[in-house]
C-alpha positions as CSV (number, residue, x, y, z in Angstrom):
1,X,-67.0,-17.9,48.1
2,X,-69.5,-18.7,50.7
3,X,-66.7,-19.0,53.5
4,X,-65.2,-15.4,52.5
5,X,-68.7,-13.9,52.5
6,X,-69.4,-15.4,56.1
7,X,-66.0,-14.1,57.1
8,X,-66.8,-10.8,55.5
9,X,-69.9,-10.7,57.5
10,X,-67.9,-11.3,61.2
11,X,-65.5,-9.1,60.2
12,X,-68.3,-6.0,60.6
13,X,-70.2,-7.2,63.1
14,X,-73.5,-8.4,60.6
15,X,-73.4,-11.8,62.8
16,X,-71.6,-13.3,65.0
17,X,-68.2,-14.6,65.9
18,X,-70.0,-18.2,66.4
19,X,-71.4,-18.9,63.1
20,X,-69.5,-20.3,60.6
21,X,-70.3,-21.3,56.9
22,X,-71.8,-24.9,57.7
23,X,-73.9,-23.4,60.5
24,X,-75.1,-20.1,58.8
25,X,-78.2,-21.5,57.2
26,X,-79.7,-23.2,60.5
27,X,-78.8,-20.2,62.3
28,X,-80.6,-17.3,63.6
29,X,-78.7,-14.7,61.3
30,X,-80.7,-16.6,58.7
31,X,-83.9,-16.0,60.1
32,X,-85.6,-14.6,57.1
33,X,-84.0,-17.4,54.7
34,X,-87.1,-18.8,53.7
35,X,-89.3,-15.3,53.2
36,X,-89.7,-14.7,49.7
37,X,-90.4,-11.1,50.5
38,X,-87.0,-10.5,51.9
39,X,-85.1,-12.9,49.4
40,X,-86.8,-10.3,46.6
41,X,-85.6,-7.7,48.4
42,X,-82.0,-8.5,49.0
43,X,-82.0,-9.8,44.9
44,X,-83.1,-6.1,44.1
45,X,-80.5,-4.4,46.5
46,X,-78.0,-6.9,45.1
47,X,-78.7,-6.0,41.7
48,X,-79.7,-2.5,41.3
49,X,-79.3,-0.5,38.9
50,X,-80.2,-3.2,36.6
51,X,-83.6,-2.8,36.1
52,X,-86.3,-3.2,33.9
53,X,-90.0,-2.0,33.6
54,X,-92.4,-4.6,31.7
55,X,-95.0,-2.7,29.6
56,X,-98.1,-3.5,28.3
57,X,-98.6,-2.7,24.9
58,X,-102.0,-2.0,23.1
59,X,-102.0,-5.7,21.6
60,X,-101.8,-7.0,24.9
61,X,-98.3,-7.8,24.6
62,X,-95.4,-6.9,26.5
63,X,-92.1,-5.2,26.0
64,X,-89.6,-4.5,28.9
65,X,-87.0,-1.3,28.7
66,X,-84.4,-0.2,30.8
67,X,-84.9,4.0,30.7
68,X,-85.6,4.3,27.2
69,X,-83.7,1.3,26.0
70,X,-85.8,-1.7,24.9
71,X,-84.3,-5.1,26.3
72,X,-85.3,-8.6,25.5
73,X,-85.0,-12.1,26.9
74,X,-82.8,-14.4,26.3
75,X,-83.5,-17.9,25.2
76,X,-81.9,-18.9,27.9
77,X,-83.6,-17.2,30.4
78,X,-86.8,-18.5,32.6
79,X,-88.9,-15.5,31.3
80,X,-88.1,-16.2,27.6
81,X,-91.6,-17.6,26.6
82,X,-93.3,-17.1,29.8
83,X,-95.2,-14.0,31.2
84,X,-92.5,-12.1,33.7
85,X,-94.8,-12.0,36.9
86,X,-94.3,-8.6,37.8
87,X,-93.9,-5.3,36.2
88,X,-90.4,-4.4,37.3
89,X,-87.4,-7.2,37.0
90,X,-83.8,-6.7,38.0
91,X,-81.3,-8.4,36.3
92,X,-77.9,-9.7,36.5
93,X,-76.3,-8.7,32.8
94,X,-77.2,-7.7,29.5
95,X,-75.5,-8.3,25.9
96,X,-76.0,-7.0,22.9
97,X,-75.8,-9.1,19.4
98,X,-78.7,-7.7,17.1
99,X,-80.8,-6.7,19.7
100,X,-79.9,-6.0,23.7
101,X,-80.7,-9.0,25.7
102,X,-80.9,-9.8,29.3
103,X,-81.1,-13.6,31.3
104,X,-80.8,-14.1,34.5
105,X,-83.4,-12.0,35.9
106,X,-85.7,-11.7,38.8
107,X,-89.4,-10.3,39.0
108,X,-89.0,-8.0,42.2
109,X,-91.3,-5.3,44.4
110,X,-91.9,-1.7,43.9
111,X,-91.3,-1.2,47.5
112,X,-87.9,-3.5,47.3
113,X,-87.1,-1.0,44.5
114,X,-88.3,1.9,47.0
115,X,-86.2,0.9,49.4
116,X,-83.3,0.5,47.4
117,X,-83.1,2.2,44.4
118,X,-81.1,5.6,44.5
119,X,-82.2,8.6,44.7
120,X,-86.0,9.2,45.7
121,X,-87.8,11.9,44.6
122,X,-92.0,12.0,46.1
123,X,-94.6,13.6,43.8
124,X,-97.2,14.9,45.8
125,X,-99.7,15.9,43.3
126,X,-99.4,12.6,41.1
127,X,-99.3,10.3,44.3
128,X,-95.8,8.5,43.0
129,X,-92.6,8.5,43.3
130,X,-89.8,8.9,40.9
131,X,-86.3,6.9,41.5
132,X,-83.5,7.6,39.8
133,X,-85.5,9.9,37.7
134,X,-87.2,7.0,35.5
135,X,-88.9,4.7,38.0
136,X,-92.3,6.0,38.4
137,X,-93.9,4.0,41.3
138,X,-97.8,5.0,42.2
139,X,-98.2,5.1,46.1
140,X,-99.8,7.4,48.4
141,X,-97.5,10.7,49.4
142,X,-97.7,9.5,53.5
143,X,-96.5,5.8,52.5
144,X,-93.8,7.5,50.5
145,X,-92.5,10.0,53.3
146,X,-92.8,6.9,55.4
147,X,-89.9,5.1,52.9
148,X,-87.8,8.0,52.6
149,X,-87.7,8.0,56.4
150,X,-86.6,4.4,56.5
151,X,-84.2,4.7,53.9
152,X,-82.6,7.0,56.2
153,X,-82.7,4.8,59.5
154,X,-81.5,1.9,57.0
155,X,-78.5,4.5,56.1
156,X,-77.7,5.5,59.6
157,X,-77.9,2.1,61.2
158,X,-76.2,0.9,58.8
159,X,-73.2,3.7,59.1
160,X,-73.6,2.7,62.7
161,X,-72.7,-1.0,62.4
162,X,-70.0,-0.4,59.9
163,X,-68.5,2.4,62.3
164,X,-68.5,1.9,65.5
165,X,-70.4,-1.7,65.7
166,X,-73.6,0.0,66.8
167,X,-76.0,-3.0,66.7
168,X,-78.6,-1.5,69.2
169,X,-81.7,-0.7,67.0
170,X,-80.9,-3.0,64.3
171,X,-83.4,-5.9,64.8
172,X,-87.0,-2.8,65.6
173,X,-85.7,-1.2,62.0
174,X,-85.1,-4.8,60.1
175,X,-88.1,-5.9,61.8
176,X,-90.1,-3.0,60.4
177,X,-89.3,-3.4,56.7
178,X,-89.7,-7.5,56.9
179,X,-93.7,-6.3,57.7
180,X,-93.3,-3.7,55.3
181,X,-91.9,-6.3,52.9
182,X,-94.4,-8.8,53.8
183,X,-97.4,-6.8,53.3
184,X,-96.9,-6.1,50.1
185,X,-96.2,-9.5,49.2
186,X,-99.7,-10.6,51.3
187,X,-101.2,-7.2,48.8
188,X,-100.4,-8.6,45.6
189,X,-101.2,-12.1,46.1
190,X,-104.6,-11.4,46.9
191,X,-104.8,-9.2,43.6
192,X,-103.9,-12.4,41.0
């Protein structure tokens, strides 16, 4: 699988001709290999739509939903009996016996989600955004403009590669949401 997802990646110019599956982690197409930020981020672009907001109920206890549908963890999953670290989670299925289950899951960003997610919707008044018209993400209205705008350079570069092999602003735009990325990451350590 590895080998046909390197291969993949050659094919449409994502690295180059040189690298090959035994090489790929020690080279510089892996650069961000060992930034949690950006691993969080690819695991929520990998796994959207399956998402789930953890909320905190009046008994200090938490429940997690997916739009209105309440979802819980599976025995077998690593947030089972342990506080999920963050309040959004992607995940990579749910089942349903009695009640709607999910396990492998990740805690992930608001702005990997930002990034991301669908469609974006910003609410100036209430200083948020909406995604997908259920994630409701609190950020100042400039920060947001400032992620629609690179959702659309991530679009068009990306249309770019894919098209015509258009690599030229590639590494300034990646470069910009591995800060992005990283400063939120920097943000909420400080906060726990």
């Amino acid at each position: 699988l590895r080998k046909l997802y390197v291969e993949q990646l050659k094919l449409i110019g994502f690295i180059p001709e040189t690298i090959s599956e035994t090489n790929l982690v020690s080279s510089d197409a892996n650069i961000h290999g060992r930034n949690d930020a950006v691993i969080d981020a690819v695991i929520t672009a990998g796994l959207y739509p399956n998402c789930a907001h953890r909320v905190k109920e009046s008994n200090g206890s938490y429940k997690v939903f997916n739009r209105n549908e309440q979802l819980w963890f599976h025995r077998s999953s690593v947030f089972y009996e342990s506080k999920v670290p963050r309040e959004w989670v992607v995940y990579h299925e749910k089942f349903a016996t009695h009640k709607t289950y999910i396990s492998i899951a990740s805690g992930v960003s608001s702005y990997g989600l930002i990034l991301f997610g669908n469609t974006l919707s910003i609410q100036y008044t209430s200083r948020s955004v909406i995604i997908d018209k259920w994630i409701e993400l609190r950020i100042p209205a400039q920060l947001a403009v400032f992620f629609r705008e690179v959702r659309i350079g991530i679009s068009v570069i990306l249309e770019s590669m894919l098209t015509v092999g258009n690599h030229a602003e590639k590494d300034a735009v990646l470069d910009s949401i591995v800060r992005l990325l990283e400063l939120e990451e920097a943000s909420s350590n400080k906060s726990n």
